[in-house]
N, C-alpha and C positions, 0 to 999 in steps of 0.2 A: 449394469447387471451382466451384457453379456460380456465385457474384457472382462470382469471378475469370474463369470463360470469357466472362464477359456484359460484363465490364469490358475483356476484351482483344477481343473483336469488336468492341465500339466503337473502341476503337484504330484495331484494323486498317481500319475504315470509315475512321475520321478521315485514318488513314497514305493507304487510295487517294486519295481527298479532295484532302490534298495533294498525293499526288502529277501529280493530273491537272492542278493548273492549274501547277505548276511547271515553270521553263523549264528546257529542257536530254536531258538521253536519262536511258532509263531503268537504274535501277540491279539489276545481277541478281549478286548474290553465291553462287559454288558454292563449296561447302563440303563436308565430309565428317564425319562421326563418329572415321573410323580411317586413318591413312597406308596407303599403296599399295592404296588402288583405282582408279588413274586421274584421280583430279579434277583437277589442271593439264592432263591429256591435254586430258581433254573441255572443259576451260574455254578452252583456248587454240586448239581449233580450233573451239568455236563461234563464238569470238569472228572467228576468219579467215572462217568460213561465211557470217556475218552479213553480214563488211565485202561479201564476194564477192559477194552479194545486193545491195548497196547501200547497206548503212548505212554512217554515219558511226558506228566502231566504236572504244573507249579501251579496253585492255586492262589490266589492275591488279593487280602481282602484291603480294598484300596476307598472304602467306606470310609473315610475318616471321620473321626471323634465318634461313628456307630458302627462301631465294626459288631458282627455277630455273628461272621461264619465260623471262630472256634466252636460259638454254642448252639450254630445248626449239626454241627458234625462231631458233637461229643468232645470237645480236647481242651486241654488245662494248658494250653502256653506258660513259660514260664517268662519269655519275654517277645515282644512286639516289634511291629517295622517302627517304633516313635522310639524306644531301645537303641534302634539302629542307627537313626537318626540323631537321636545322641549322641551319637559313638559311647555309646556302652557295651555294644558291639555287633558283629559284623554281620551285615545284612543275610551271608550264609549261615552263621551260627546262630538266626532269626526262627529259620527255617526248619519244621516238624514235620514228621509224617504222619498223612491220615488213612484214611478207608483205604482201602482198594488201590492203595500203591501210591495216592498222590502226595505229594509236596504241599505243605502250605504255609504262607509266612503271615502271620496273623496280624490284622489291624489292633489299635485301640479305641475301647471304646469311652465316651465320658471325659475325653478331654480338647480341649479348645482348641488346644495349641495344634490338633493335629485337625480339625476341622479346618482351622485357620491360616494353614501353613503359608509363608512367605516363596515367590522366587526362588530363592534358594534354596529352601527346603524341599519344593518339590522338584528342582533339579536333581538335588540330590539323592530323592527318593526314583525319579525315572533315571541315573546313573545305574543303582543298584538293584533296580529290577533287570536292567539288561545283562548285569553282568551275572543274575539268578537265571536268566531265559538260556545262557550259551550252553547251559548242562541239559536241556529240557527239550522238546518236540513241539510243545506248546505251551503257552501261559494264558490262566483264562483269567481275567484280570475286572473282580466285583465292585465299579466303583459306586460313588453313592449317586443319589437321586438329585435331579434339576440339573440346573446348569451352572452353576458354578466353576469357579476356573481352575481347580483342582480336576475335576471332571472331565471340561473341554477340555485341557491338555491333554488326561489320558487319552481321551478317546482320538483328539488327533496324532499322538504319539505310535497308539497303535496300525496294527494294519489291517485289522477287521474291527469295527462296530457295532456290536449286536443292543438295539433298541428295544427291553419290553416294553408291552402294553398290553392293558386290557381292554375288548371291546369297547368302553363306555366312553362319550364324548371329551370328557375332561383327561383321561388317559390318552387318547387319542391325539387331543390339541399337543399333548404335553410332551408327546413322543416325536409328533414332527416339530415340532420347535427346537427340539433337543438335536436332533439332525440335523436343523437348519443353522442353529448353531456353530453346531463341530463342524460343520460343511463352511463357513466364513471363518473358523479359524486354521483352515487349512484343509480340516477332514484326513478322515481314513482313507485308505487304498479300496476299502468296499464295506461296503452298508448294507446293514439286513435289520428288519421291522419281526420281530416275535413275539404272536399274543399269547396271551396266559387266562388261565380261570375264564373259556369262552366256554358260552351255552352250547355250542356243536360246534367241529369243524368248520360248516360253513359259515358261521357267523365270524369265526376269528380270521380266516381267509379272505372274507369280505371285505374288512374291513381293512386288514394286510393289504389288500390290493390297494384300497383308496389310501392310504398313507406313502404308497411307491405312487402310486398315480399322480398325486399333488406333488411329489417330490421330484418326478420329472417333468412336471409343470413349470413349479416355481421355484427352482434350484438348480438351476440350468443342464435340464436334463441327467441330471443324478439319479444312480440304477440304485435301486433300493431292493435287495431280494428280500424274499419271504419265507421265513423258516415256517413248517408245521405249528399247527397249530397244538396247544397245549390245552385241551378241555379240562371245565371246573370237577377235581376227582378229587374224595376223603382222602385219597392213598396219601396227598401232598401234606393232609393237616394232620395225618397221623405221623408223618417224619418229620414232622417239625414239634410234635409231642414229645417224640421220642426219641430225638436230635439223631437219626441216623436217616440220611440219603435215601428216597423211595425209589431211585434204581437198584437197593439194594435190599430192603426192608419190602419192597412192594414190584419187585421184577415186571409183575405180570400186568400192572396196571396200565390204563392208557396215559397217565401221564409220563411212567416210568419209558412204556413203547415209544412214546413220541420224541422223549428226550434222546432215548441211545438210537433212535433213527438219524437224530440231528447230528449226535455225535460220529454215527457211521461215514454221514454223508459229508462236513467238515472237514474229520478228518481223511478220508476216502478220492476226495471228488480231486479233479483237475483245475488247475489254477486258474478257466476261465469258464463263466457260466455261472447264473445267479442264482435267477429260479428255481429251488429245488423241491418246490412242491409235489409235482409229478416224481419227481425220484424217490422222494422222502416216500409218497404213498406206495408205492411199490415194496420198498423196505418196511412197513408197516403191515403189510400184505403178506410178506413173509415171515 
């Protein structure tokens, strides 16, 4: 265990490494452990929070076979990244525009073949995502639930890993597994745990903490930051009623505040330094 955790920090050195001198925006895959805790919610409106800040933002529903962020976000695709993958065409001419300036290149949903993708195909698919990220500042990148090797790839391919979960034990086991995972197959350049639909703050913070806790335990000392927490708020099931983004539909809410906190501080912050709970409050504060 410990020549593997010594082997995979070097990685992850080498992963920032590159990432820093490469052109293009940076790649942040959220992920989950377990379906329905929100991770298209919050993937799809940090991704509008960002653009709303100013980035140049590519949205990426990388859900395969259930893709559903065209119909969290209102939009009629006329064709898909499995389109693309066909070459019926080109991963840019994939590519629509949504809310509040972003980019988004839509999944499909309802088919096998993309749930199942081979080697290849998901080579081909992480080809043509980089060559989507050189136009952009950042790419938030929605892939699906568990751990599957569509998944692990993405999430070791990118350079940030954002993990929902919610409070509850089963969500909990399922998110540090999902880490533990992507951390053996190489892992991100950095990892962050964010709860969702928690009874207050301090509950989803508590538990944030004990998921980075055990994961420098037993992942050989892997920094696990802790994004704000996202408290359980109607404002999130009213936009998903009414397929428009609640940092837009609902600004003033605490889920909407916590999200464009997260996005302030992401895209904001300096390239070292996890924790941003303390800063996140601050900015919430304001």
């Amino acid at each position: 265990m410990h020549d593997q955790a010594d082997g995979l920090r070097r990685m992850a050195r080498a992963k920032r490494a590159v990432a820093s001198r490469r052109s293009g925006g940076r790649m942040i895959a959220v992920t989950s452990g377990k379906g329905g805790v929100g991770k298209t919610s919050l993937a799809v409106n940090l991704a509008v929070a960002s653009s709303m800040l100013g980035r140049r933002v590519l949205l990426v529903d990388a859900d395969f076979g259930l893709a559903n962020v065209d119909i969290m976000l209102g939009l009629n695709p006329r064709a898909t990244a499995a389109d693309a993958l066909a070459g019926r065409i080109s991963f840019r001419d994939s590519v629509i525009s949504g809310p509040a300036g972003i980019w988004v290149l839509p999944g499909a949903s309802g088919m096998a073949g993309m749930a199942n993708m081979g080697r290849f195909e998901r080579l081909r698919f992480l080809e043509g995502l980089r060559g989507l990220a050189e136009a952009v500042d950042l790419v938030v990148i929605d892939t699906g639930a568990g751990i599957g090797e569509s998944v692990v790839r993405l999430g070791a391919e990118a350079d940030e890993v954002v993990v929902v979960s919610t409070p509850e034990a089963p969500a909990i086991t399922d998110a540090y597994a999902t880490l533990k995972v992507i951390w053996q197959s190489g892992g991100a350049a950095r990892n962050w745990i964010w709860m969702n639909m928690a009874r207050g703050a301090l509950e989803g913070d508590r538990m944030a903490e004990r998921v980075s806790g055990v994961a420098r335990r037993f992942l050989g000392g892997l920094s696990v930051g802790r994004l704000t927490t996202v408290e359980d708020d109607p404002a999130v099931r009213r936009a998903v009623r009414f397929r428009e983004p609640f940092v837009i539909g609902s600004p003033r809410s605490q889920a909407a505040r916590s999200v464009t906190a997260v996005a302030r501080a992401i895209n904001g912050r300096a390239n070292s330094g996890f924790d941003l709970i303390g800063r996140l409050g601050r900015l919430l504060a304001g």
